[in-house]
BADOMAR-233438 format. One record per atom (N, C-alpha, C): residue number from 1; x, y, z; residue in three letters; atom name. Coordinates in nm, 2 decimals. Layout:
BEGIN
<pt drenlum="NUM" east="X" north="Y" up="Z" lumdo="ALA" paza="CA"/>
...
//
This chain:
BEGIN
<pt drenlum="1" east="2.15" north="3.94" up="15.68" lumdo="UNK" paza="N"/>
<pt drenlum="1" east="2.23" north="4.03" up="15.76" lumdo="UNK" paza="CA"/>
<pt drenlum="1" east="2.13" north="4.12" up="15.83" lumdo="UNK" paza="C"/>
<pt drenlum="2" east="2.16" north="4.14" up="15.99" lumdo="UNK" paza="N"/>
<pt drenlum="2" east="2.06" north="4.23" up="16.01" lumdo="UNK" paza="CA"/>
<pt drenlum="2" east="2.05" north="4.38" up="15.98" lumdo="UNK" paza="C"/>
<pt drenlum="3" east="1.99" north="4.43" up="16.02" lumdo="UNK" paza="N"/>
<pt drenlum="3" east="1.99" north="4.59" up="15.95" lumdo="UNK" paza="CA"/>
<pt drenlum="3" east="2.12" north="4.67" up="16.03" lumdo="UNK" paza="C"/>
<pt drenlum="4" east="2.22" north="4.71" up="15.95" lumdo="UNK" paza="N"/>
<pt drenlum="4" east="2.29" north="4.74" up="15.94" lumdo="UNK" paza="CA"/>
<pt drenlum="4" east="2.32" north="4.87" up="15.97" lumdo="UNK" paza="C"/>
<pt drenlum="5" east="2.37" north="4.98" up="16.02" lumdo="UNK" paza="N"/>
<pt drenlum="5" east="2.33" north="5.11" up="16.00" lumdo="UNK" paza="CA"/>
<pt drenlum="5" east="2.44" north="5.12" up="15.88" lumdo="UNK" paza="C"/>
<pt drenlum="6" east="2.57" north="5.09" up="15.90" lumdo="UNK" paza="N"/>
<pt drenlum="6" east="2.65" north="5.15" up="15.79" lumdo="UNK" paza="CA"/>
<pt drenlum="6" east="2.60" north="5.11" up="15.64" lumdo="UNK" paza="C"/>
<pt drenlum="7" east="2.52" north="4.99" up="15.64" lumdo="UNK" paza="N"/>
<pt drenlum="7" east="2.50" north="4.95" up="15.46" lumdo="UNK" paza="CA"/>
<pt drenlum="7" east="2.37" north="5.02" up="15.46" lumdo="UNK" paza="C"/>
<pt drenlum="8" east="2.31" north="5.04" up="15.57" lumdo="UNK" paza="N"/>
<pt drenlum="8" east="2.13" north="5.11" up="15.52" lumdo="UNK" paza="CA"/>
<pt drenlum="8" east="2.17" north="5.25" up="15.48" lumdo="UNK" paza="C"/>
<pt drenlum="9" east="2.29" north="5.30" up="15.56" lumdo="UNK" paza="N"/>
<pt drenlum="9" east="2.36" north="5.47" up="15.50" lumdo="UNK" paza="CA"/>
<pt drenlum="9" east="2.40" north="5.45" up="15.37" lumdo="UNK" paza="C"/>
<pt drenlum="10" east="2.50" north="5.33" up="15.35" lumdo="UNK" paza="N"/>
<pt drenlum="10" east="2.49" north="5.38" up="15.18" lumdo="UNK" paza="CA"/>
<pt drenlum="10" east="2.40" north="5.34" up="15.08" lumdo="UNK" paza="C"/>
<pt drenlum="11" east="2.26" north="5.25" up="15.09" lumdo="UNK" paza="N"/>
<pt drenlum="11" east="2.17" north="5.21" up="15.01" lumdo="UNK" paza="CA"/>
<pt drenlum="11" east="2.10" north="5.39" up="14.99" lumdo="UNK" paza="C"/>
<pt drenlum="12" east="2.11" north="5.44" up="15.14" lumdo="UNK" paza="N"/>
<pt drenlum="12" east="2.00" north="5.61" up="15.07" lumdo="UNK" paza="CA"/>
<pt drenlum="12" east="2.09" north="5.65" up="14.99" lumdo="UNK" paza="C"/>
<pt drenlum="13" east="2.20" north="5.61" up="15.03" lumdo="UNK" paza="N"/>
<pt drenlum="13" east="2.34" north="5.80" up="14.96" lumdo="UNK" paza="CA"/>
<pt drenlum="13" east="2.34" north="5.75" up="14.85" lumdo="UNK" paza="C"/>
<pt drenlum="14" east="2.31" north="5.63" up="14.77" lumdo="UNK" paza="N"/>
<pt drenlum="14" east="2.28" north="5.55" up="14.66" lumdo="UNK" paza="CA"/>
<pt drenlum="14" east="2.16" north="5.60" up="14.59" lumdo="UNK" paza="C"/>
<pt drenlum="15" east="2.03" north="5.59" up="14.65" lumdo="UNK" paza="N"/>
<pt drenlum="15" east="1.87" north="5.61" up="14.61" lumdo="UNK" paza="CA"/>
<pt drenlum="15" east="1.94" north="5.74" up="14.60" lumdo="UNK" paza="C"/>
<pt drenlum="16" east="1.97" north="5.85" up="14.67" lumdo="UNK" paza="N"/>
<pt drenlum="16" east="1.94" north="5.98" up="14.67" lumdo="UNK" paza="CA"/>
<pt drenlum="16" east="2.09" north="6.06" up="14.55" lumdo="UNK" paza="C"/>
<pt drenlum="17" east="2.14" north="5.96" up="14.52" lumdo="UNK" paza="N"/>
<pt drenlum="17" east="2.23" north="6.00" up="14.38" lumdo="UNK" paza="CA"/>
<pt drenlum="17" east="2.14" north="5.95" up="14.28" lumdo="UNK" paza="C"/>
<pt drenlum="18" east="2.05" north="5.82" up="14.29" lumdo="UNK" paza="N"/>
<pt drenlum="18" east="1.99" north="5.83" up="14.19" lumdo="UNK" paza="CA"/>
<pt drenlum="18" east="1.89" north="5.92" up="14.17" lumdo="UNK" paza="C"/>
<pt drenlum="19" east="1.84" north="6.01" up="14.23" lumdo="UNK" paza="N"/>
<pt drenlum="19" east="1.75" north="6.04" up="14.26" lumdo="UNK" paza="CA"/>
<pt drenlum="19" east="1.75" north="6.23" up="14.19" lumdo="UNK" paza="C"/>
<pt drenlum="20" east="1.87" north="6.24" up="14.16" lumdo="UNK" paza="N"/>
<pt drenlum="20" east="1.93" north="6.37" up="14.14" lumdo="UNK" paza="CA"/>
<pt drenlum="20" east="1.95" north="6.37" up="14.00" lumdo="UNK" paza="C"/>
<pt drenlum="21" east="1.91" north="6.53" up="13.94" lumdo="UNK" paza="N"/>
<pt drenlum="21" east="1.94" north="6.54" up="13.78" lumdo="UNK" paza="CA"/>
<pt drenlum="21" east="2.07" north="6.53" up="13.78" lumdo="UNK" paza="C"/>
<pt drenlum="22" east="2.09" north="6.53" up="13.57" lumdo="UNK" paza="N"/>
<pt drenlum="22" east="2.23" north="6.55" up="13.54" lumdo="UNK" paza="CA"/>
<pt drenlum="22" east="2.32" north="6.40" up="13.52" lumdo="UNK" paza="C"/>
<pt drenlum="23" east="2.26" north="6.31" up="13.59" lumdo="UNK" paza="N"/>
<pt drenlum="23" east="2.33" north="6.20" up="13.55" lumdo="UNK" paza="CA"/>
<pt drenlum="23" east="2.31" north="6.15" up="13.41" lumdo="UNK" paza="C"/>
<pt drenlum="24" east="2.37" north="6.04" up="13.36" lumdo="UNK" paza="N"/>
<pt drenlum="24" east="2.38" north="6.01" up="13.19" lumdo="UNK" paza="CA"/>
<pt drenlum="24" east="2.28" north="5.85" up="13.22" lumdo="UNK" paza="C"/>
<pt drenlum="25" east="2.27" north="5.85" up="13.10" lumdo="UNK" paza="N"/>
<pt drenlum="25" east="2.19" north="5.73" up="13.11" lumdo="UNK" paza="CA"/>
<pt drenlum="25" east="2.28" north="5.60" up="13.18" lumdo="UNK" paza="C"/>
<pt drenlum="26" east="2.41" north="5.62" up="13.15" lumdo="UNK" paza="N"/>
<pt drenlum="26" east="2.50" north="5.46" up="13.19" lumdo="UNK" paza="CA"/>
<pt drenlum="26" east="2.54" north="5.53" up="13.36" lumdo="UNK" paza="C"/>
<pt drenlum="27" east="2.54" north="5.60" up="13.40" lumdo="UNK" paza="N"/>
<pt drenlum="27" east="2.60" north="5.62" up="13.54" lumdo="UNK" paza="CA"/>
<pt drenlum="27" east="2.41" north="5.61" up="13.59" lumdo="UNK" paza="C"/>
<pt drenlum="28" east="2.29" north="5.63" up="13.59" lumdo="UNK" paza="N"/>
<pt drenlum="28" east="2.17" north="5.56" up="13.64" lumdo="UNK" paza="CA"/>
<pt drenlum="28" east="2.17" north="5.42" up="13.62" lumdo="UNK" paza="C"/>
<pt drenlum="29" east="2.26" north="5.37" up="13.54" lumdo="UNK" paza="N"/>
<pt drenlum="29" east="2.24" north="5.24" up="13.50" lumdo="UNK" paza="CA"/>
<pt drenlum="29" east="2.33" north="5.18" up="13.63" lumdo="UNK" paza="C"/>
<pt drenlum="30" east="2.44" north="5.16" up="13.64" lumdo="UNK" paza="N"/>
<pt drenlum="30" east="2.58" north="5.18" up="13.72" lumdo="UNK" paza="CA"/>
<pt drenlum="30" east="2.53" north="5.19" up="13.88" lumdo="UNK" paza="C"/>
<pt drenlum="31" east="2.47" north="5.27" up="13.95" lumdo="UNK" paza="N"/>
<pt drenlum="31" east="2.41" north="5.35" up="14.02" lumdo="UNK" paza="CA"/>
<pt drenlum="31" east="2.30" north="5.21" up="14.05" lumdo="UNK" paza="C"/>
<pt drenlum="32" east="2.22" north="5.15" up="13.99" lumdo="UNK" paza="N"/>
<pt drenlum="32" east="2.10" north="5.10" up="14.02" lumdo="UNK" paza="CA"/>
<pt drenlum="32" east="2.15" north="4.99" up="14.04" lumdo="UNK" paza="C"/>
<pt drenlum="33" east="2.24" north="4.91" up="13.99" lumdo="UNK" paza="N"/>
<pt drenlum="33" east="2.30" north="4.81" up="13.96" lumdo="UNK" paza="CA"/>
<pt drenlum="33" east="2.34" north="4.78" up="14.13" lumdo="UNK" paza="C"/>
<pt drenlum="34" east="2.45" north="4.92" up="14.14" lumdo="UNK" paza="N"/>
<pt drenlum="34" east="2.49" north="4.90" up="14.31" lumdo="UNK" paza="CA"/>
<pt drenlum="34" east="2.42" north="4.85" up="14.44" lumdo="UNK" paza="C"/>
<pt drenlum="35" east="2.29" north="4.97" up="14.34" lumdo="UNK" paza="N"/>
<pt drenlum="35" east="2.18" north="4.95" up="14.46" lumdo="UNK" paza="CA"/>
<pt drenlum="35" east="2.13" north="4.80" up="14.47" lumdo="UNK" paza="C"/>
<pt drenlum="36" east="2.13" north="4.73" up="14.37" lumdo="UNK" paza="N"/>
<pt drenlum="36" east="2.12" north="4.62" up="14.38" lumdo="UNK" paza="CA"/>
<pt drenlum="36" east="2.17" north="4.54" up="14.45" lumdo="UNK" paza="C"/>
<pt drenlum="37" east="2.32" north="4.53" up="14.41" lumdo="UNK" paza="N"/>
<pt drenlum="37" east="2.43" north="4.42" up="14.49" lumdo="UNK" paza="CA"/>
<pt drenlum="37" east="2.39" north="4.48" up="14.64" lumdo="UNK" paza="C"/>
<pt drenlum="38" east="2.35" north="4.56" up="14.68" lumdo="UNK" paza="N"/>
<pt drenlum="38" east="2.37" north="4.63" up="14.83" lumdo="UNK" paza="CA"/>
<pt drenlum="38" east="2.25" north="4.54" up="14.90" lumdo="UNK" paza="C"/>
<pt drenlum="39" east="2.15" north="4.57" up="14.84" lumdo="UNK" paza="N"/>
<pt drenlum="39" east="2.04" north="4.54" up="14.91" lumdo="UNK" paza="CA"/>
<pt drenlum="39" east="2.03" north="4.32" up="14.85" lumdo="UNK" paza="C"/>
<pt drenlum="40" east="2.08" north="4.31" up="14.80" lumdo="UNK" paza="N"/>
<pt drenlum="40" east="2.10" north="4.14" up="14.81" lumdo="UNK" paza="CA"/>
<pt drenlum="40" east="2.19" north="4.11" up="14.94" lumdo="UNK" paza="C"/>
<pt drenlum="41" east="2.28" north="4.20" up="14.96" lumdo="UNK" paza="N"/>
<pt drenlum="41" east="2.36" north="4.17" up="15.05" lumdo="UNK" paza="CA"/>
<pt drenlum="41" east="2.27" north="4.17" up="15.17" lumdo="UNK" paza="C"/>
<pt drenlum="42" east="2.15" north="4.27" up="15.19" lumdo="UNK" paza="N"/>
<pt drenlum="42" east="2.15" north="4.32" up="15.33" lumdo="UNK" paza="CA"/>
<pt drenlum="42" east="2.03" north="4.22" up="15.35" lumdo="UNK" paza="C"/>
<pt drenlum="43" east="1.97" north="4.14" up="15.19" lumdo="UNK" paza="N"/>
<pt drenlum="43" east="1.87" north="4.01" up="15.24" lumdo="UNK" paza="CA"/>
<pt drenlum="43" east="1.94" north="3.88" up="15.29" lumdo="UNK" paza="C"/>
<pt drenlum="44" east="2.06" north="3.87" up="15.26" lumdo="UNK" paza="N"/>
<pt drenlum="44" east="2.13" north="3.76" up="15.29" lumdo="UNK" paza="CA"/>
<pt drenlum="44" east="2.18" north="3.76" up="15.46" lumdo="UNK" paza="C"/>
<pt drenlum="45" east="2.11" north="3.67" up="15.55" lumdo="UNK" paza="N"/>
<pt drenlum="45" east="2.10" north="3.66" up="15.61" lumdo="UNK" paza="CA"/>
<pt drenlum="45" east="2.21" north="3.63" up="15.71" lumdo="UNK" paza="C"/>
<pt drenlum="46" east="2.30" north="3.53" up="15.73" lumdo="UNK" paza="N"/>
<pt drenlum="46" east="2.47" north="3.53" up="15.73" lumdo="UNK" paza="CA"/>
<pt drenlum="46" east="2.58" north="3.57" up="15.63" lumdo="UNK" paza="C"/>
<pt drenlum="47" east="2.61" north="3.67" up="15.55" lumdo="UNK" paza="N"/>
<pt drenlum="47" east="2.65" north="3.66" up="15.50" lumdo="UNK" paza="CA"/>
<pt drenlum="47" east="2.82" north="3.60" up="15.52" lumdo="UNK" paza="C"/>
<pt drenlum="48" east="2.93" north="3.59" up="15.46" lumdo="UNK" paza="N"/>
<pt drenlum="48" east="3.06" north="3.53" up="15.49" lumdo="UNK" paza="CA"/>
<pt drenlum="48" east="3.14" north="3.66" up="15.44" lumdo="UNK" paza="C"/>
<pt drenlum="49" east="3.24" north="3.69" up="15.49" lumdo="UNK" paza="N"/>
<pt drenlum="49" east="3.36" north="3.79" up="15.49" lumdo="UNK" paza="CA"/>
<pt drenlum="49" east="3.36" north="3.80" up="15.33" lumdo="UNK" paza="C"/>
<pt drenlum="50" east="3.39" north="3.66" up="15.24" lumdo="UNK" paza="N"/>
<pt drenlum="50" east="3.38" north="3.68" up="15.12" lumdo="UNK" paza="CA"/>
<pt drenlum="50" east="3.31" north="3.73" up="15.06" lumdo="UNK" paza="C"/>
<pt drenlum="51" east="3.20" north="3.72" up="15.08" lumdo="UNK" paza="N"/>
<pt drenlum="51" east="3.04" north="3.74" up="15.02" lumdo="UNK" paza="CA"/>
<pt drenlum="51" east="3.03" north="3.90" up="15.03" lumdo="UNK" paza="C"/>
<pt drenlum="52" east="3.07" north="3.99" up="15.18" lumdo="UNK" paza="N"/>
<pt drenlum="52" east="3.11" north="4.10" up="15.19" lumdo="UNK" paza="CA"/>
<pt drenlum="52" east="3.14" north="4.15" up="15.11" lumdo="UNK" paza="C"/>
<pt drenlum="53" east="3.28" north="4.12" up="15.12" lumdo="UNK" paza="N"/>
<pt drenlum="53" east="3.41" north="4.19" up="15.03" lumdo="UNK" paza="CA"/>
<pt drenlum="53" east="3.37" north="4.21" up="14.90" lumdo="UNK" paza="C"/>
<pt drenlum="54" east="3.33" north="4.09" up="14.81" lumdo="UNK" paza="N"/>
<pt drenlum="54" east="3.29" north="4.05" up="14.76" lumdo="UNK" paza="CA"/>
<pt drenlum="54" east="3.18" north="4.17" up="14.66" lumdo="UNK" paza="C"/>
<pt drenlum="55" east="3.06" north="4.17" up="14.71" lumdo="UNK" paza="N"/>
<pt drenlum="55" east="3.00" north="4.29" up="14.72" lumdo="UNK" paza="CA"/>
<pt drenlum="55" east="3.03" north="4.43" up="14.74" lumdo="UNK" paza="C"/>
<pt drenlum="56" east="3.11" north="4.42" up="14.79" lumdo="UNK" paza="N"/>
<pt drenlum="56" east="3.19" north="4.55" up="14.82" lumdo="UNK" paza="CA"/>
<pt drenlum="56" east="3.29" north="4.63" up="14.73" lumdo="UNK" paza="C"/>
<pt drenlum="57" east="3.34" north="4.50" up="14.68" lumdo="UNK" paza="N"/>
<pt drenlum="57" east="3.40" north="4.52" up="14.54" lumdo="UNK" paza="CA"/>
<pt drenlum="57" east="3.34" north="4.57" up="14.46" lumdo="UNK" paza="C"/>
<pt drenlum="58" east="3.22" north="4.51" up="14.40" lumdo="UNK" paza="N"/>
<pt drenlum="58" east="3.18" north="4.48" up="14.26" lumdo="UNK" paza="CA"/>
<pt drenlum="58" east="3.12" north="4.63" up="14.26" lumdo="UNK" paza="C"/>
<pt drenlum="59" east="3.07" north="4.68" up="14.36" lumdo="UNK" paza="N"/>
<pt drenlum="59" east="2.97" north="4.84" up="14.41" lumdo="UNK" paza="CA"/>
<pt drenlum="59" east="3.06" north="4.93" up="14.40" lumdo="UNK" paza="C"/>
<pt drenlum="60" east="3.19" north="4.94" up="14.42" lumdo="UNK" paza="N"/>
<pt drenlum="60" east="3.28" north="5.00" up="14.39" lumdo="UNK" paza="CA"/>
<pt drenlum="60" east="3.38" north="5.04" up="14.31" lumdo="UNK" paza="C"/>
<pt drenlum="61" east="3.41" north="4.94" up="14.21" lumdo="UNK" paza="N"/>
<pt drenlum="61" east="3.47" north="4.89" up="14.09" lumdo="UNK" paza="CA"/>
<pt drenlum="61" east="3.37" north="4.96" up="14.02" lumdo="UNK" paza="C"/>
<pt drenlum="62" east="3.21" north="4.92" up="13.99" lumdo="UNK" paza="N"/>
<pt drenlum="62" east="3.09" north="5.00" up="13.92" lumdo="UNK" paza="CA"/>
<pt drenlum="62" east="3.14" north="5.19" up="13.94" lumdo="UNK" paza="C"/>
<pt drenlum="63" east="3.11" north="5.20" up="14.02" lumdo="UNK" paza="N"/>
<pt drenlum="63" east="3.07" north="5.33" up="14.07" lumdo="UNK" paza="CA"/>
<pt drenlum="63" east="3.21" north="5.38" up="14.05" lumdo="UNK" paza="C"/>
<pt drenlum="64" east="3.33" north="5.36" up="13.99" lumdo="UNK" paza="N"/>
<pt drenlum="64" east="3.42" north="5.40" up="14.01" lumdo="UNK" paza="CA"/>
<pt drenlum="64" east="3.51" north="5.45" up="13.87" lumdo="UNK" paza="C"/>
<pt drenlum="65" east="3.44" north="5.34" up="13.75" lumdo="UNK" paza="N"/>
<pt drenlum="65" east="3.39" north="5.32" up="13.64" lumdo="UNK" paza="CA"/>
<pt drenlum="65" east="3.33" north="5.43" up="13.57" lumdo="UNK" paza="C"/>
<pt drenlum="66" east="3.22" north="5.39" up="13.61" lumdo="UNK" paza="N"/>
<pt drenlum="66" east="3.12" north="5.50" up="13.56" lumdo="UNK" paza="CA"/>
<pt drenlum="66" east="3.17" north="5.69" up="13.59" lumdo="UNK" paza="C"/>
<pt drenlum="67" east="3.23" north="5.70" up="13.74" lumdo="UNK" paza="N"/>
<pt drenlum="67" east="3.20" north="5.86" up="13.75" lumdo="UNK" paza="CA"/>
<pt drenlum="67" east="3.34" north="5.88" up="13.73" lumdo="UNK" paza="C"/>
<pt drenlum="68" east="3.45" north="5.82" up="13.66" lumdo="UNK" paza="N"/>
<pt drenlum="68" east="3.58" north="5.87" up="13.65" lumdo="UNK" paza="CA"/>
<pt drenlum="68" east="3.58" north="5.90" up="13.47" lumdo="UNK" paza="C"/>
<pt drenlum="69" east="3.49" north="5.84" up="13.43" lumdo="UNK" paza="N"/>
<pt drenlum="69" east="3.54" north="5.86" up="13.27" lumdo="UNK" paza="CA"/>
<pt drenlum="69" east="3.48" north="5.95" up="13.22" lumdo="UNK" paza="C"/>
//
């Protein structure tokens, strides 16, 4: 995928929550994970709508998990 502006904005607002005190050990965990699926996304070079979505989900579902409970 080429470089993206909207996925390279949330890979920082990602690094830069990790990057902040006061988190617990499982929301750093949560948090890196995302950063993960994000940045596989942004090496994959065509990605497919599914593959998106997909990703889009799983970073969301995580993150949504973690800072609600």
């Amino acid at each position: 995928m080429k470089r993206n502006k909207d996925l390279q904005f949330c890979i920082e607002q990602l690094c830069s929550l990790l990057n902040r005190s006061g988190l617990g050990p499982e929301q750093k965990r949560v948090l890196e994970t995302a950063l993960v699926e994000l940045k596989r996304l942004r090496r994959n070079a065509n990605p497919t709508k599914q593959q998106v979505y997909l990703a889009v989900r799983r970073v969301a579902d995580a993150l949504l998990k973690s800072f609600t409970n």
